[in-house]
C-alpha positions in Angstrom: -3.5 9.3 -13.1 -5.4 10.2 -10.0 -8.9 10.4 -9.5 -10.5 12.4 -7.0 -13.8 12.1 -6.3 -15.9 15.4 -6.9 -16.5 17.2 -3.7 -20.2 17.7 -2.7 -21.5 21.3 -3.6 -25.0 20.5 -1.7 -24.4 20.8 1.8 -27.8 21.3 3.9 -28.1 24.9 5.0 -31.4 24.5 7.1 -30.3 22.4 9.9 -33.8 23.4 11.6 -35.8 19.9 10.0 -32.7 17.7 11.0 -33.3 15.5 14.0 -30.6 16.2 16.3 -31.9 15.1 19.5 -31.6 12.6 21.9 -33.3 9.0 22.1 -35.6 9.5 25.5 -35.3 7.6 28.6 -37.8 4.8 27.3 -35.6 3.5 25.0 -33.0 2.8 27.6 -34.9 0.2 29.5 -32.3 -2.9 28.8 -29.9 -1.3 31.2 -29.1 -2.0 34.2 -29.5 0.6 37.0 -25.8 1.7 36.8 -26.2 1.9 33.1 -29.1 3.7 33.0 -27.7 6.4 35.0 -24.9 7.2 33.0 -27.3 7.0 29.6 -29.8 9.6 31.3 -26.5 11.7 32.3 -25.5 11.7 29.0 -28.7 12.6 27.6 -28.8 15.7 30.3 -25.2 17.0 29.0 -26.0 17.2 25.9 -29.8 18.7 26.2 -27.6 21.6 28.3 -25.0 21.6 25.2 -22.1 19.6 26.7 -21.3 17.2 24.3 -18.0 15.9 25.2 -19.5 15.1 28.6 -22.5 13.3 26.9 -19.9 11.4 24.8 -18.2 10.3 27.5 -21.0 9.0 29.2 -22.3 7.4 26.4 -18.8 5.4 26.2 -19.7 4.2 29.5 -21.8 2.6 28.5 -20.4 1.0 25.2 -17.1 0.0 28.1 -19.6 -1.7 30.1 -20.7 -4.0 27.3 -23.8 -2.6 26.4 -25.2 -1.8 23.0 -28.6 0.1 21.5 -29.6 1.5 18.5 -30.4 4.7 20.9 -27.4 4.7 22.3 -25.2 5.0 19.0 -27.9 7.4 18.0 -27.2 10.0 20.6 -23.4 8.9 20.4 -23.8 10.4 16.6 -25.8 13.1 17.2 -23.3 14.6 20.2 -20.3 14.0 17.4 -22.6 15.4 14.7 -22.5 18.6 17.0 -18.4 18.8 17.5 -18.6 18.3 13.9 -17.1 15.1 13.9 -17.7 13.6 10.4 -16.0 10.1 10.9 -17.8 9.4 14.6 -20.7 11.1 13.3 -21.7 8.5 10.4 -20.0 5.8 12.2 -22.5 5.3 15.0 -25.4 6.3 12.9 -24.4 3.4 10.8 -24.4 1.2 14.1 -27.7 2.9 15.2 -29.2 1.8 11.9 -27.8 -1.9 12.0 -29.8 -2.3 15.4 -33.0 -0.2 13.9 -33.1 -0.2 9.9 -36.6 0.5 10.4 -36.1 4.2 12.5 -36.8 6.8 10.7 -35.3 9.7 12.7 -32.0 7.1 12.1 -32.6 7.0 8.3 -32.8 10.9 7.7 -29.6 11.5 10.2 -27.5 9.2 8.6 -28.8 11.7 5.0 -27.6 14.1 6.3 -24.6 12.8 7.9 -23.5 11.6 4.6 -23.7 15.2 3.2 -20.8 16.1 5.7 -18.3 13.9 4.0 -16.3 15.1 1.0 -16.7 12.2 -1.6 -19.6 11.9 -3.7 -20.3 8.2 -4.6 -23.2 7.3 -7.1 -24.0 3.8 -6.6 -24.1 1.3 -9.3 -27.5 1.2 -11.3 -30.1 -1.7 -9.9 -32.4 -3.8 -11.8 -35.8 -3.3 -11.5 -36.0 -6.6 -9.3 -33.0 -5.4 -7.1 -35.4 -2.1 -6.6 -38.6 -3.9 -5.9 -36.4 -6.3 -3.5 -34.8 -3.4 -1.8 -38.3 -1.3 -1.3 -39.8 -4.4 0.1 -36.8 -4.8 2.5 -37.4 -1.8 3.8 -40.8 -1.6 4.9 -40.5 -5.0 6.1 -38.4 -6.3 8.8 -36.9 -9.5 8.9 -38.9 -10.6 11.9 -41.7 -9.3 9.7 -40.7 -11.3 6.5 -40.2 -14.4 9.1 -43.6 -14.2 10.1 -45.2 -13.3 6.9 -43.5 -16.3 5.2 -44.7 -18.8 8.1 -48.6 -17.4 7.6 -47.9 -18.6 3.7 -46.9 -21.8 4.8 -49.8 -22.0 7.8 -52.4 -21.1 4.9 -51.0 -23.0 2.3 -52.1 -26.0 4.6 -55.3 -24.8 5.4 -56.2 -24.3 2.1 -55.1 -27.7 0.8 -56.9 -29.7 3.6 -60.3 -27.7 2.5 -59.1 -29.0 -1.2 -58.9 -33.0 -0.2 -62.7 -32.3 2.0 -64.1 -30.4 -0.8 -66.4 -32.0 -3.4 -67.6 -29.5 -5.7 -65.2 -29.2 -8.7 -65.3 -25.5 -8.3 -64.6 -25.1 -4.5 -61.9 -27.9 -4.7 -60.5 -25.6 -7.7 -60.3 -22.5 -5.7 -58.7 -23.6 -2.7 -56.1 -25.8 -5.0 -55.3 -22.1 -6.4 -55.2 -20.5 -3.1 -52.9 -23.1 -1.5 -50.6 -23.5 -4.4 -50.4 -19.3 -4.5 -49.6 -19.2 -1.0 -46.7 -22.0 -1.2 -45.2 -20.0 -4.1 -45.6 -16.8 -2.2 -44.1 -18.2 1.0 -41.5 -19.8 -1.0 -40.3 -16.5 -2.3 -40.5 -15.0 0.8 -38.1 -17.4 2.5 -35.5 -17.2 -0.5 -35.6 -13.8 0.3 -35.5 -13.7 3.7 -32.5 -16.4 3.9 -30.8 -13.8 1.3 -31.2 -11.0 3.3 -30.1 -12.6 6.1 -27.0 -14.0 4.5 -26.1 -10.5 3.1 -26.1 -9.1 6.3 -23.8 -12.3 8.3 -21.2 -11.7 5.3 -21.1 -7.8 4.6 -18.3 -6.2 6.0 -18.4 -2.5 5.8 -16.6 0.5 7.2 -15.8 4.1 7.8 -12.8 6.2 6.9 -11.1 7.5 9.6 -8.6 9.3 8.0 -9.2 13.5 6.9 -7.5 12.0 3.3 -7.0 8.3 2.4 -4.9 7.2 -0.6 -6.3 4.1 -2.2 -3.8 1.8 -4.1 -4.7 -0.5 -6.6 -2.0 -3.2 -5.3 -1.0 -4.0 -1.5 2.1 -2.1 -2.1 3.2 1.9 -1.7 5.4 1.7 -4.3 2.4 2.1 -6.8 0.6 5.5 -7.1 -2.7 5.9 -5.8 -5.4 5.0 -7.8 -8.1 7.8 -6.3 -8.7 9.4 -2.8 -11.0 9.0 0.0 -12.4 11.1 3.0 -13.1 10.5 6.7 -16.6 9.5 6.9 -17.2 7.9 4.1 -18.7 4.3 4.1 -16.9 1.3 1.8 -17.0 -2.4 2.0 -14.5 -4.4 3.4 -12.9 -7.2 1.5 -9.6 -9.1 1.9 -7.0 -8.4 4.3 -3.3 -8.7 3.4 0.3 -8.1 5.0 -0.7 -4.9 7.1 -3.4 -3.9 4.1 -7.2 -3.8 3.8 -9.2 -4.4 0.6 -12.0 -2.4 0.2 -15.1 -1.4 -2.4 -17.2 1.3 -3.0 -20.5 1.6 -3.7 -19.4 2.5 -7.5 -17.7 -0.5 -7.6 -14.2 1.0 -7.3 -12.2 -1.7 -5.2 -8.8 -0.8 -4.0 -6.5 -1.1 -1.2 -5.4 0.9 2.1 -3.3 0.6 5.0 -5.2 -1.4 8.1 -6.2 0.7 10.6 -7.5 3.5 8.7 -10.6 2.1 8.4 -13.4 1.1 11.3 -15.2 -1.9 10.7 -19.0 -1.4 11.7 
């Protein structure tokens, strides 16, 4: 049988809180002169509410080999305005690969996902996979480098004030203090080296496709197992003969035709 995935009834009325606007000039300062000119050209047209001519500026950049997290911003902003679902969560989801710190990126991409048709409820996290995933997120991996290389900096202060200490209760102390901080830096780099690892090896995408059938086998001649709907996100798996394995955030795993699917 089927499935569909329920359509979403909540779609955001008041649009007057959502962050629609272009990244400022600042934020261009890795281009080059040329560059630069066609990012501040983009940024006019779509200020004055020409958003085709800001996209194509925008992508003249992208052709010309450079990448921001500002410039997919105001690519996703300009499609959010055609009312492009698929571009529009695409390049937010490039913006936010550059920046998963932004903010303004983080809300967009909220509301960006209300403009798709499929409602996915992710699979239910242990408390650890929370407490991880909260820490991830107000911490950056530069951050967690640095933090986890202050652990290991303290850990041998702390134990060189242990072997020149010679009061039971000072040497005591700083044995506690350096053995805390190697356990805390310890944790800190297993979970900096996971993070990291995640990222290098996830694969995801966006549907580009108003309706995509999803197969349970490589093969047409098997009816679809549920739907999908241009802009939303899945993970990319195996590729096989002309078809793409992919997984959603409920854990549904299926297959579609290549092609139908941008990686990010």
């Amino acid at each position: 049988m089927i499935r569909k995935f329920k359509m979403k009834k909540n779609i955001f009325i008041i649009l007057l809180f959502f962050s629609f606007i272009v990244k400022p000039q600042s934020v261009s300062e890795d281009f080059d002169k040329d560059n630069h000119i066609l990012f501040e050209s983009g940024n006019k047209a779509f200020i004055d509410g020409n958003y085709q001519l800001a996209i194509k500026n925008y992508e003249k950049v992208l052709d010309n080999g450079f990448h921001s997290s500002a410039l997919y911003y105001n690519l996703g902003n300009s499609f959010y305005r055609l009312n492009n679902v698929a571009e529009t969560n695409y390049y937010f989801y490039k913006a936010i690969k550059l920046s998963p710190n932004d903010t303004d990126i983080q809300n967009n991409i909220l509301y960006a996902q209300n403009m798709t048709l499929d409602s996915i409820e992710e699979l239910p996290k242990t408390q650890v996979k929370q407490a991880i995933d909260y820490l991830i997120s107000i911490l950056s991996i530069k951050n967690l480098a640095f933090i986890s290389l202050a652990m290991v900096y303290l850990f041998f202060i702390f134990f060189i004030f242990y072997l020149f200490s010679f009061k039971p209760v000072i040497k005591r102390m700083y044995f506690t203090l350096s053995l805390f901080a190697i356990i805390f830096g310890f944790l800190l780099v297993s979970l900096l080296y996971n993070e990291i690892d995640r990222l290098k090896n996830e694969k995801a995408g966006i549907v580009f496709t108003k309706e995509l059938p999803v197969f349970s086998e490589p093969d047409k001649r098997n009816q679809e197992s549920f739907y999908l709907h241009e802009g939303t996100k899945v993970q990319l798996l195996d590729k096989l003969a002309g078809w793409q394995k992919i997984r959603l955030l409920n854990g549904y795993e299926g297959w579609v035709k290549e092609g139908k699917v941008r990686s990010l």
